[in-house]
PDB file of N, CA, C and O in Angstrom:
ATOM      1  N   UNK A   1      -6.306  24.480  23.340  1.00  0.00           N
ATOM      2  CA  UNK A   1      -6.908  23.221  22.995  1.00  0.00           C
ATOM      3  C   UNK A   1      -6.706  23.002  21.500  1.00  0.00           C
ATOM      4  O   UNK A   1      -6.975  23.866  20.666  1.00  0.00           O
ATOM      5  N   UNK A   2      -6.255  21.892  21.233  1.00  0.00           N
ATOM      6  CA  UNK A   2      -5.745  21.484  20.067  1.00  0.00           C
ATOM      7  C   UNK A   2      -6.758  20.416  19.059  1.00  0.00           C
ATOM      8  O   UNK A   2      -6.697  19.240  19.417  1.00  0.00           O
ATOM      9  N   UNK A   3      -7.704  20.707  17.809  1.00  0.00           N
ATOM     10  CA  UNK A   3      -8.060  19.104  17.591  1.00  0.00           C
ATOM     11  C   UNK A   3      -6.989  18.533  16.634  1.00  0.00           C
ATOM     12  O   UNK A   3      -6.217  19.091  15.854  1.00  0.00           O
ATOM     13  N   UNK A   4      -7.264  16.825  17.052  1.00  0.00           N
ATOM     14  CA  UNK A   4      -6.456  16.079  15.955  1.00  0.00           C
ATOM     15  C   UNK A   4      -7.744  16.070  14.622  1.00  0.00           C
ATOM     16  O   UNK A   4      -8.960  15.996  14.802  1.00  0.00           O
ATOM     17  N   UNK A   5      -6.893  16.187  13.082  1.00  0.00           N
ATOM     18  CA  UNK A   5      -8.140  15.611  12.144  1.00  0.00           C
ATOM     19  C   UNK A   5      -7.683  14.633  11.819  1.00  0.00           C
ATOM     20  O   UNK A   5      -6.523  14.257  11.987  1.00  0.00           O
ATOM     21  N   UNK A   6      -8.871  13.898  11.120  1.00  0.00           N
ATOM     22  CA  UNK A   6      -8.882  12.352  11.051  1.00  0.00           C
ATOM     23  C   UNK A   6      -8.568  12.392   9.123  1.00  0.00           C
ATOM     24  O   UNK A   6      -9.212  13.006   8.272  1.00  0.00           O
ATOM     25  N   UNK A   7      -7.577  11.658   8.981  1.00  0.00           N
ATOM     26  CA  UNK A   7      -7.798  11.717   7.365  1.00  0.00           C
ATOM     27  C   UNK A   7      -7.702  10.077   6.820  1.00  0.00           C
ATOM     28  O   UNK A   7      -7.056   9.168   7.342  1.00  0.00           O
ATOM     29  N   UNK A   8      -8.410  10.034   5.815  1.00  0.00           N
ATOM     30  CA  UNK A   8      -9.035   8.621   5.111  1.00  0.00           C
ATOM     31  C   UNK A   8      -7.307   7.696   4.923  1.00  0.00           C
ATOM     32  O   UNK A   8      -6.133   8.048   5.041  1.00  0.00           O
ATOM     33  N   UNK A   9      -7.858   6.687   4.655  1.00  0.00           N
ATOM     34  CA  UNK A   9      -6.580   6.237   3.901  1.00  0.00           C
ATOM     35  C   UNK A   9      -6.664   5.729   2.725  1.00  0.00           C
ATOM     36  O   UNK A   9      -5.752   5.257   2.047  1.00  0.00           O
ATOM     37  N   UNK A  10      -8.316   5.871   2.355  1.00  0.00           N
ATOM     38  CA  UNK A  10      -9.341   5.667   1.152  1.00  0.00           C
ATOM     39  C   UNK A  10      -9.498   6.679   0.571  1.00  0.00           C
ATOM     40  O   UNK A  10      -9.530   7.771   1.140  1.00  0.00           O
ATOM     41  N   UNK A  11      -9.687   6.434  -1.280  1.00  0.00           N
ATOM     42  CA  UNK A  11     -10.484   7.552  -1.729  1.00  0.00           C
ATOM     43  C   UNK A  11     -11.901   7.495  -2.053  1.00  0.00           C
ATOM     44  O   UNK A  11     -12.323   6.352  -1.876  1.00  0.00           O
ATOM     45  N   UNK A  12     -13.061   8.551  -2.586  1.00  0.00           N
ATOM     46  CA  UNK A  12     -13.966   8.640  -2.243  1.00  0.00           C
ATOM     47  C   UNK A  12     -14.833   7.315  -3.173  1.00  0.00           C
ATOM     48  O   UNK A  12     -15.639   6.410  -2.958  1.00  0.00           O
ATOM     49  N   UNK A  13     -14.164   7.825  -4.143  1.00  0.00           N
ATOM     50  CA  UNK A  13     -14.655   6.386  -5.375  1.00  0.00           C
ATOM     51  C   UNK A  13     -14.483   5.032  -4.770  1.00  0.00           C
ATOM     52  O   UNK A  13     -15.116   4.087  -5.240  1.00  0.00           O
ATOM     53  N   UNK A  14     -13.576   4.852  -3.645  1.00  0.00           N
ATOM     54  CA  UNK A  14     -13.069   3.604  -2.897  1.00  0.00           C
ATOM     55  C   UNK A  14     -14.365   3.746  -2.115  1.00  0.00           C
ATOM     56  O   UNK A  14     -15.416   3.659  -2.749  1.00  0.00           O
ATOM     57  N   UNK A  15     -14.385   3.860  -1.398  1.00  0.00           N
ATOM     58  CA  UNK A  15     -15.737   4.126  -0.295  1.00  0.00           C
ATOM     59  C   UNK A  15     -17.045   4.125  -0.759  1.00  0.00           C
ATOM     60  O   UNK A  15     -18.077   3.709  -0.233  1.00  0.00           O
ATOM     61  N   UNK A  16     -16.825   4.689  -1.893  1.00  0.00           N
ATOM     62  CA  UNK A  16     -18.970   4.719  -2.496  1.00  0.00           C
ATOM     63  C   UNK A  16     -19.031   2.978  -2.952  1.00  0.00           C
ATOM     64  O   UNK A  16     -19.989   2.259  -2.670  1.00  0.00           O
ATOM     65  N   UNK A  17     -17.813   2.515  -3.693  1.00  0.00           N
ATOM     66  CA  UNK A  17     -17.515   1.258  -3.815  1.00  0.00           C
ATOM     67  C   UNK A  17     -18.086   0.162  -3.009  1.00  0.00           C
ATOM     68  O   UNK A  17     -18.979  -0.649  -3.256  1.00  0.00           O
ATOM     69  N   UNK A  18     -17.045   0.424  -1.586  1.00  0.00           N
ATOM     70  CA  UNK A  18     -17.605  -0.639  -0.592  1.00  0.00           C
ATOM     71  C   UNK A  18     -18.603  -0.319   0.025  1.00  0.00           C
ATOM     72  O   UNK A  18     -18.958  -1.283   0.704  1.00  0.00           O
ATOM     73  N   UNK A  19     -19.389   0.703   0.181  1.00  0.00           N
ATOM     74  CA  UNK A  19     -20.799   0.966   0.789  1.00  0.00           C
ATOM     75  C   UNK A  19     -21.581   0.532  -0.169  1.00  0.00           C
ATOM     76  O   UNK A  19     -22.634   0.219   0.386  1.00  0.00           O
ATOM     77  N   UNK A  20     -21.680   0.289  -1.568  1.00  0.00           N
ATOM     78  CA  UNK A  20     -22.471  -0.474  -2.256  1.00  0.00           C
ATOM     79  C   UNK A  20     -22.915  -2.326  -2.078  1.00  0.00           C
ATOM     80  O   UNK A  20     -23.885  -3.051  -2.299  1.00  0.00           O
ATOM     81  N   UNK A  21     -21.301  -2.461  -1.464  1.00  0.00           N
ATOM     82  CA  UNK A  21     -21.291  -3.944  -1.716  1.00  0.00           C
ATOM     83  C   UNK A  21     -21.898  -4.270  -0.113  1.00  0.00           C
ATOM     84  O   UNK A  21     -22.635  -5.209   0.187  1.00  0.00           O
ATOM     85  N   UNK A  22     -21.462  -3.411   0.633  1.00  0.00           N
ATOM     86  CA  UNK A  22     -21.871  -3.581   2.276  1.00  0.00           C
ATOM     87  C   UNK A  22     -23.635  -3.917   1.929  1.00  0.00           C
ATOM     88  O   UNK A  22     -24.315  -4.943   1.930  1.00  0.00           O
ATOM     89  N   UNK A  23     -23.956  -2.233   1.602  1.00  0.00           N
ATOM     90  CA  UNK A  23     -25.287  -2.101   1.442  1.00  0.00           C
ATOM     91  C   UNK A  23     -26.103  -3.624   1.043  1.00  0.00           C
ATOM     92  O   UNK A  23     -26.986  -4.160   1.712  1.00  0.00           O
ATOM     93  N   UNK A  24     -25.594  -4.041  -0.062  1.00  0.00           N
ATOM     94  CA  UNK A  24     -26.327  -5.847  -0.717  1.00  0.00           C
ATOM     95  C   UNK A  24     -26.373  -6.361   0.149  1.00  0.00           C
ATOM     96  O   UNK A  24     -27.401  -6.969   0.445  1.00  0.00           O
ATOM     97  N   UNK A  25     -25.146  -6.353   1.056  1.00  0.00           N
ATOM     98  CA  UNK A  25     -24.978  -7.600   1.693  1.00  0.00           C
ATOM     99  C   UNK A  25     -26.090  -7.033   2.992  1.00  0.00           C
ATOM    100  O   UNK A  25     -26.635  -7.754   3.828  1.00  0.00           O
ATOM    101  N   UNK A  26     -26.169  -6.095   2.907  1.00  0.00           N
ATOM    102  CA  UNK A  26     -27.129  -5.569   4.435  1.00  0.00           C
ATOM    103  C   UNK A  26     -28.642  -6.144   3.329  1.00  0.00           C
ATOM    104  O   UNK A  26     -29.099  -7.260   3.576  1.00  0.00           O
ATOM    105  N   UNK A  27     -29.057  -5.601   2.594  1.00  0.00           N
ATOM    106  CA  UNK A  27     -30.305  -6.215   1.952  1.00  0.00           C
ATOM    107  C   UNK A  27     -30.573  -7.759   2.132  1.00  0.00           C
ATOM    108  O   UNK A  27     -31.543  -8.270   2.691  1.00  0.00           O
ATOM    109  N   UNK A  28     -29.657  -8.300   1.623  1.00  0.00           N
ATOM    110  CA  UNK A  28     -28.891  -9.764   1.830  1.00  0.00           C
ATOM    111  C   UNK A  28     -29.555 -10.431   3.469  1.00  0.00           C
ATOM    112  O   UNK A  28     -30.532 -11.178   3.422  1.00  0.00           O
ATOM    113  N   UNK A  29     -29.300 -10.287   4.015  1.00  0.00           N
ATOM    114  CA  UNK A  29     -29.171 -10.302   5.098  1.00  0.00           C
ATOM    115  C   UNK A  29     -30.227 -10.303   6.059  1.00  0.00           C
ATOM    116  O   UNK A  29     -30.787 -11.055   6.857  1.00  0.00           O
ATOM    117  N   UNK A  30     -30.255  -9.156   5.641  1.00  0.00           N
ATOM    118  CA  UNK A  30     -31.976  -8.683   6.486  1.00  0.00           C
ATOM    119  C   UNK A  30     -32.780  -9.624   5.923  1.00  0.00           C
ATOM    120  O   UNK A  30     -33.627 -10.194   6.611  1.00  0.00           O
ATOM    121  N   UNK A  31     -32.624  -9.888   4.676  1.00  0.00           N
ATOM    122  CA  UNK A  31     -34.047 -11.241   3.810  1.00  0.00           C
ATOM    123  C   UNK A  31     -34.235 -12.182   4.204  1.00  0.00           C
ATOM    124  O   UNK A  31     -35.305 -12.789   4.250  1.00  0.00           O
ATOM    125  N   UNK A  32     -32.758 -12.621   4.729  1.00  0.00           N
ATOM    126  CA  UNK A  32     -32.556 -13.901   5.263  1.00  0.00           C
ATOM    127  C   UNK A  32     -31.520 -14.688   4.387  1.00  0.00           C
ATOM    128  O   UNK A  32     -31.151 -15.838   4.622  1.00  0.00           O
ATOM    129  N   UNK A  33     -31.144 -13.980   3.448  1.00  0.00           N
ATOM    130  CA  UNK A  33     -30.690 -14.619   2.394  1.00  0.00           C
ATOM    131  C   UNK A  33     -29.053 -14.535   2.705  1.00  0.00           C
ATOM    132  O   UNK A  33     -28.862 -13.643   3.531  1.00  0.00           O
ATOM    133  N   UNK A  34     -28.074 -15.050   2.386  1.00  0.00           N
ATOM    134  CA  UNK A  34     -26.143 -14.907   2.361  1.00  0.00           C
ATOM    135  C   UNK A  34     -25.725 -14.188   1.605  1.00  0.00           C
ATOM    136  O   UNK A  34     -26.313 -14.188   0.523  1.00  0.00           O
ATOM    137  N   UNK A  35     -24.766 -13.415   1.732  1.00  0.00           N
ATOM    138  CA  UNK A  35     -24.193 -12.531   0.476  1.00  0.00           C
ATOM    139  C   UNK A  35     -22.472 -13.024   0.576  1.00  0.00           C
ATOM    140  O   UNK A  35     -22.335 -13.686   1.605  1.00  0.00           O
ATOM    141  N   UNK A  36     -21.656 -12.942   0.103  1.00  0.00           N
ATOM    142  CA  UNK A  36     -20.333 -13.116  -0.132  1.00  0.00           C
ATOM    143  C   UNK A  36     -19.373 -11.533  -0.836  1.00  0.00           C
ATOM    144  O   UNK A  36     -19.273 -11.042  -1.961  1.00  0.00           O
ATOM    145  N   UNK A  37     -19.013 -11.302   0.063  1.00  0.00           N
ATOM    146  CA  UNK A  37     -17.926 -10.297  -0.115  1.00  0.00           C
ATOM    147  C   UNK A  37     -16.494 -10.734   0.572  1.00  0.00           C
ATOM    148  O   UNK A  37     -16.231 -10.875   1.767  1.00  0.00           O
ATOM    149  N   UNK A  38     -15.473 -10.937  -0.849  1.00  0.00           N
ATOM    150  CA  UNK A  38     -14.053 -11.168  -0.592  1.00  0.00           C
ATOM    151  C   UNK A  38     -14.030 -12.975  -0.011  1.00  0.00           C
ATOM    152  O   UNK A  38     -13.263 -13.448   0.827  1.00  0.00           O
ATOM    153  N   UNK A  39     -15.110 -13.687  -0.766  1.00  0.00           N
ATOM    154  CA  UNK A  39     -14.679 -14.702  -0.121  1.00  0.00           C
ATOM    155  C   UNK A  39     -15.579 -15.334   1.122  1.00  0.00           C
ATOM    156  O   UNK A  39     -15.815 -16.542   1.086  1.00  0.00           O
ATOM    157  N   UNK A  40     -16.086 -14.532   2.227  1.00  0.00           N
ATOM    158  CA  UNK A  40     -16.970 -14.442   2.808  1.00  0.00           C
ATOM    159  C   UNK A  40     -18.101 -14.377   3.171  1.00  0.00           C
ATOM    160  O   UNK A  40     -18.589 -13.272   3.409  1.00  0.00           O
ATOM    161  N   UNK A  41     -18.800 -15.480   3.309  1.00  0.00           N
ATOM    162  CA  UNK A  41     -20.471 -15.607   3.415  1.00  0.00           C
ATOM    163  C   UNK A  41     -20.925 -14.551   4.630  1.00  0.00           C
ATOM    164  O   UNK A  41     -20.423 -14.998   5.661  1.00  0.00           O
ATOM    165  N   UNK A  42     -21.421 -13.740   4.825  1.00  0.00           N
ATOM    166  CA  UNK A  42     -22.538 -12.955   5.348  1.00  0.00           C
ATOM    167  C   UNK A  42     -23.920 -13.384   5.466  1.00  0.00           C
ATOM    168  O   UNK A  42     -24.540 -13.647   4.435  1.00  0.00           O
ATOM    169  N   UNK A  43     -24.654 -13.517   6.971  1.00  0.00           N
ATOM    170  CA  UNK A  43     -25.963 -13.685   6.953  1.00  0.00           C
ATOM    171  C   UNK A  43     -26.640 -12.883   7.509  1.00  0.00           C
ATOM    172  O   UNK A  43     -26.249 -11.744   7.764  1.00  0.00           O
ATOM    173  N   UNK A  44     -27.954 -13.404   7.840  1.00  0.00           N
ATOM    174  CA  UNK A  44     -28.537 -12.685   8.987  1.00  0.00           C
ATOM    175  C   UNK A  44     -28.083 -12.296  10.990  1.00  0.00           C
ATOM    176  O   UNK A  44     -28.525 -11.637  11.932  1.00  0.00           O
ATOM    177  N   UNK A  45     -26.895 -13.281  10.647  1.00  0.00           N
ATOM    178  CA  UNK A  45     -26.117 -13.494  12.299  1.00  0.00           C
ATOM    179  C   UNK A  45     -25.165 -12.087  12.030  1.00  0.00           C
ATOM    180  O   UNK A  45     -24.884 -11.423  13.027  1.00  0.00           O
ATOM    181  N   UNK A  46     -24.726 -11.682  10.840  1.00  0.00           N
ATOM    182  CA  UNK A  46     -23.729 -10.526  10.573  1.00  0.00           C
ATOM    183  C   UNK A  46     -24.451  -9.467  10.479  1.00  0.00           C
ATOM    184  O   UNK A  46     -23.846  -8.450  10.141  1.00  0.00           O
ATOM    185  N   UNK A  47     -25.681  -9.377  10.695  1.00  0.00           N
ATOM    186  CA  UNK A  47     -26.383  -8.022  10.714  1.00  0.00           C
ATOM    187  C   UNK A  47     -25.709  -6.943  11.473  1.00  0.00           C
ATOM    188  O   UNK A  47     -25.770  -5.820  10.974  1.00  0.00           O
ATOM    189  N   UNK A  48     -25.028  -7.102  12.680  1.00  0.00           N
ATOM    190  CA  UNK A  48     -24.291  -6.312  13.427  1.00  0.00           C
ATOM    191  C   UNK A  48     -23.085  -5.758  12.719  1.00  0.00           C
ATOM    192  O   UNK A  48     -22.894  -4.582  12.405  1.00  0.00           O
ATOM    193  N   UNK A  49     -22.404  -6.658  12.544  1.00  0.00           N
ATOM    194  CA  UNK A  49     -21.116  -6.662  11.402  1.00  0.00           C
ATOM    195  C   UNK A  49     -21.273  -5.625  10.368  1.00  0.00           C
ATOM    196  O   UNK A  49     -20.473  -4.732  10.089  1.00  0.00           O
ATOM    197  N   UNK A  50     -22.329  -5.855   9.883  1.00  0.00           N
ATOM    198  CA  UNK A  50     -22.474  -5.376   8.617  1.00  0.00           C
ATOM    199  C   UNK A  50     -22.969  -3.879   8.897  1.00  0.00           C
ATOM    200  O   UNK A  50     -22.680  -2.924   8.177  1.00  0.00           O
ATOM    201  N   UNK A  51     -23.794  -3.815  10.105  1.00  0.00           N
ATOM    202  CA  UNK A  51     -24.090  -2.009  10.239  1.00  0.00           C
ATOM    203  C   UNK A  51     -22.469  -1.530  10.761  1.00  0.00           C
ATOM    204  O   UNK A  51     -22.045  -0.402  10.507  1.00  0.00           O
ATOM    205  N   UNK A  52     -21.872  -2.280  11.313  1.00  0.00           N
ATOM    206  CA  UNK A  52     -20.534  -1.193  11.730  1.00  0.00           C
ATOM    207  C   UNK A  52     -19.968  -1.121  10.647  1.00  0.00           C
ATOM    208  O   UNK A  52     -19.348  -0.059  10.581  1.00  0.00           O
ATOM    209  N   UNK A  53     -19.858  -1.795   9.654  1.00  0.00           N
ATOM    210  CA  UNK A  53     -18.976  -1.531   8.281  1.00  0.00           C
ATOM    211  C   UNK A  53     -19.468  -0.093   7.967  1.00  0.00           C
ATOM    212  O   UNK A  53     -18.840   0.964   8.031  1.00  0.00           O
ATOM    213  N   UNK A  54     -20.814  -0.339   7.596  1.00  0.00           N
ATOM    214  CA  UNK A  54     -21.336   0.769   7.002  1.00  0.00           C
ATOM    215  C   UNK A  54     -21.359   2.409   7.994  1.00  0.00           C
ATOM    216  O   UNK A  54     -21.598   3.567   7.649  1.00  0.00           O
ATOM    217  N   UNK A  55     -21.034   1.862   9.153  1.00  0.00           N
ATOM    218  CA  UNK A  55     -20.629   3.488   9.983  1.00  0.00           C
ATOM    219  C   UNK A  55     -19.484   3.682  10.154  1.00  0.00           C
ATOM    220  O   UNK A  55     -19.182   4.620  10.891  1.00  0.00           O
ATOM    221  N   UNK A  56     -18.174   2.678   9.395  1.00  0.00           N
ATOM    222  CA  UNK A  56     -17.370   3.068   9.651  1.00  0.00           C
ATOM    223  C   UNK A  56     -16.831   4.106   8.410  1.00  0.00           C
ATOM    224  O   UNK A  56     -16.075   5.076   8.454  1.00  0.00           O
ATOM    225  N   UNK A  57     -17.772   3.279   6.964  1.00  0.00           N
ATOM    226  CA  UNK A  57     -17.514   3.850   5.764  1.00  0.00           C
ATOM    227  C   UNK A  57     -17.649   5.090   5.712  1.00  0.00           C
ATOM    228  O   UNK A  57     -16.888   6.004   5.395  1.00  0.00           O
ATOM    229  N   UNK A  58     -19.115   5.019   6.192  1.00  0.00           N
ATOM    230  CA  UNK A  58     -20.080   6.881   6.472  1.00  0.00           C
ATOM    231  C   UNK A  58     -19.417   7.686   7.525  1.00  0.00           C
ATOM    232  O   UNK A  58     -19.978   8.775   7.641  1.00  0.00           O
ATOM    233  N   UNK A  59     -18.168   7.488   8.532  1.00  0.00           N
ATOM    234  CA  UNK A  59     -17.411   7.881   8.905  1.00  0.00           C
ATOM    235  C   UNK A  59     -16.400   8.411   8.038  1.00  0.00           C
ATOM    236  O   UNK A  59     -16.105   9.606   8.056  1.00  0.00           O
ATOM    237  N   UNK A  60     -15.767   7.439   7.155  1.00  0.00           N
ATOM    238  CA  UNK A  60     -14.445   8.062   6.226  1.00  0.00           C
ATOM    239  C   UNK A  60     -15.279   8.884   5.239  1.00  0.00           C
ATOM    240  O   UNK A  60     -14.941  10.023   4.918  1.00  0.00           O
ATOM    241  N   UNK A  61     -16.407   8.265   4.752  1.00  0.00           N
ATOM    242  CA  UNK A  61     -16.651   9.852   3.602  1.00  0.00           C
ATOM    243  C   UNK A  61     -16.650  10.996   4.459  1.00  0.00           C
ATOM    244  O   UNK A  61     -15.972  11.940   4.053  1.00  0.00           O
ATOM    245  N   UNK A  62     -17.500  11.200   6.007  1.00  0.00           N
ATOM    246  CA  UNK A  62     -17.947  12.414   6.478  1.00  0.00           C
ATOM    247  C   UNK A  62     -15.976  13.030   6.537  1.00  0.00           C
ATOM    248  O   UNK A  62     -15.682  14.121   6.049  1.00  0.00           O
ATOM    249  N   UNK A  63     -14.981  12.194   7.135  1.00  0.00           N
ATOM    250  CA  UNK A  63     -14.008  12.855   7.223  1.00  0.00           C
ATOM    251  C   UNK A  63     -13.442  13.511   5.505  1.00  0.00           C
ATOM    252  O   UNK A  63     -13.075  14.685   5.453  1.00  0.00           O
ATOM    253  N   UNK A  64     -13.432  12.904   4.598  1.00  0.00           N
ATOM    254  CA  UNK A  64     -12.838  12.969   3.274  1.00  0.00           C
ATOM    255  C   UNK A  64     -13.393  14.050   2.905  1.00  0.00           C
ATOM    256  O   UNK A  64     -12.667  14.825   2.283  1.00  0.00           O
ATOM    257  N   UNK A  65     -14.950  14.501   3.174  1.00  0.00           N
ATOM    258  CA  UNK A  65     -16.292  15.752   2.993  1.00  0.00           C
ATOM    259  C   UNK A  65     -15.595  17.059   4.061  1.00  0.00           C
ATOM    260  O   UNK A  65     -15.898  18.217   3.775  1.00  0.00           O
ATOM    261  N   UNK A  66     -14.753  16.823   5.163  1.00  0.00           N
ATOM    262  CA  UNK A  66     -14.863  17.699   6.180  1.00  0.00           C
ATOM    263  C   UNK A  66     -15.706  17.717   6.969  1.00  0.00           C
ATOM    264  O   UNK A  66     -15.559  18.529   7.882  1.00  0.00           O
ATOM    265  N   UNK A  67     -16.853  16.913   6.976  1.00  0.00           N
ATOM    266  CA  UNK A  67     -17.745  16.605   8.030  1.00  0.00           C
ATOM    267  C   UNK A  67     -17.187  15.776   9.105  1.00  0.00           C
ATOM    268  O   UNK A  67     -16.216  15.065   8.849  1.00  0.00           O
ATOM    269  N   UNK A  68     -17.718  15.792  10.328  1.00  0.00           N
ATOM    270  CA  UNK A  68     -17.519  14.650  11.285  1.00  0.00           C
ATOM    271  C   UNK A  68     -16.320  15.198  12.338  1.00  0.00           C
ATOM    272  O   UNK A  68     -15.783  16.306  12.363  1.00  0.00           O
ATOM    273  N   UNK A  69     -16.173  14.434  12.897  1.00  0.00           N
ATOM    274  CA  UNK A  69     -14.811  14.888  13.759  1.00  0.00           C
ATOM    275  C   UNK A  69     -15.117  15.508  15.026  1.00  0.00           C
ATOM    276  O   UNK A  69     -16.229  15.908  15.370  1.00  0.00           O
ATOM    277  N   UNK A  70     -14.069  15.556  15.679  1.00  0.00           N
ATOM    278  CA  UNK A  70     -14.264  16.482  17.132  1.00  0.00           C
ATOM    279  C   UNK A  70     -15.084  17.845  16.531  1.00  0.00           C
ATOM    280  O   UNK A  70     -14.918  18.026  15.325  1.00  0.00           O
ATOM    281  N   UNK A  71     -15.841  18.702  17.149  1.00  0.00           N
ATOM    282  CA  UNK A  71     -16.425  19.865  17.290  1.00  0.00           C
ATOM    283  C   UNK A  71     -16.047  20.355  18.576  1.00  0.00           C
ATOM    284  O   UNK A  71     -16.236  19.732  19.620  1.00  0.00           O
ATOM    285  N   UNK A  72     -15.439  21.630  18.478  1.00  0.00           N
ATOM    286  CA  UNK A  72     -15.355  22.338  19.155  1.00  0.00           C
ATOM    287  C   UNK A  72     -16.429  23.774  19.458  1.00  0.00           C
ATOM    288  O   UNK A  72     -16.887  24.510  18.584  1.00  0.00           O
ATOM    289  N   UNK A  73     -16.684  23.910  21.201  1.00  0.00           N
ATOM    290  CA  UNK A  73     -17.798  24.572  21.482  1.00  0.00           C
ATOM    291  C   UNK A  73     -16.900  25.693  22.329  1.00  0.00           C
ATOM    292  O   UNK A  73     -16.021  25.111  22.964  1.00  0.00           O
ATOM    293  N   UNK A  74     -16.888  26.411  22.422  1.00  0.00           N
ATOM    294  CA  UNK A  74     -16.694  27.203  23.337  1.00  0.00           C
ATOM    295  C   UNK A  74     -17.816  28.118  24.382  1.00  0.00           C
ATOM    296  O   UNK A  74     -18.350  29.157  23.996  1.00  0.00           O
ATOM    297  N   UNK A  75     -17.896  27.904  24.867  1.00  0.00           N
ATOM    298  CA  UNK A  75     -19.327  28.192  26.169  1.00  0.00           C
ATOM    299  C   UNK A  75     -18.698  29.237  26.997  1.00  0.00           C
ATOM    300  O   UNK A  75     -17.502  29.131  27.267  1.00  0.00           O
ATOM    301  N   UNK A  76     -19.463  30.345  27.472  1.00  0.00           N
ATOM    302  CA  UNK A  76     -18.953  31.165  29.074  1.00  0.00           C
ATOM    303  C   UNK A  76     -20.349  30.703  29.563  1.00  0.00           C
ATOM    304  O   UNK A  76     -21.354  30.738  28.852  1.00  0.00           O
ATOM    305  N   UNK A  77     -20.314  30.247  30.905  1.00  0.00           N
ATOM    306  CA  UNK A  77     -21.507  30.010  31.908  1.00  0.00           C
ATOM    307  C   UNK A  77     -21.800  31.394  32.168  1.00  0.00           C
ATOM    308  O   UNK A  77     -21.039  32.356  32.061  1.00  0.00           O
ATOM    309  N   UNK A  78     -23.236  31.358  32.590  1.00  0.00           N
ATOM    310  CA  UNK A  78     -23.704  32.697  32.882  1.00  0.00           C
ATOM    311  C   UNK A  78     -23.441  32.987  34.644  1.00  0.00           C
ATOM    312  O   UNK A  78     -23.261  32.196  35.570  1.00  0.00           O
ATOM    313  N   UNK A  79     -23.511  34.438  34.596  1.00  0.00           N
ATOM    314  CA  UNK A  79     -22.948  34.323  36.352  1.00  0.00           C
ATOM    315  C   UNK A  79     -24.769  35.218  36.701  1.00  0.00           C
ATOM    316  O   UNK A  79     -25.116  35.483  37.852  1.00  0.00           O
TER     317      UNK A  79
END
């Protein structure tokens, strides 16, 4: 059994970056208030939007950290 690893195509300073700006716009949002990232108004309707950004980010740091990823278990059932 083989795992694949997952590697960023970001660096880490890139990522703390856009989890900052996500993060506003999640504050943003939740208030009721619009945020604009790249052009783009964000509201309270992007609340969804805006949590997958942020698990996809907290995904690439956990890979960039060595965290995250397939885990492998190896088990013998008991007889």
């Amino acid at each position: 059994m083989s795992a694949t690893f997952h590697t960023s195509i970001w660096t880490r300073d890139e990522l703390l970056s856009l989890r900052s700006l996500w993060k506003a716009a999640y504050k943003a949002a939740a208030t009721g208030k619009s945020y604009t990232i790249e052009g783009r108004s964000l509201t309270r309707q992007n609340l969804n939007e805006i949590r997958a950004q942020l698990s996809y980010i907290q995904d690439e740091l956990d890979a960039l950290s060595g965290r995250g990823g397939p885990h492998i278990v190896v088990a013998r059932p008991r007889r």
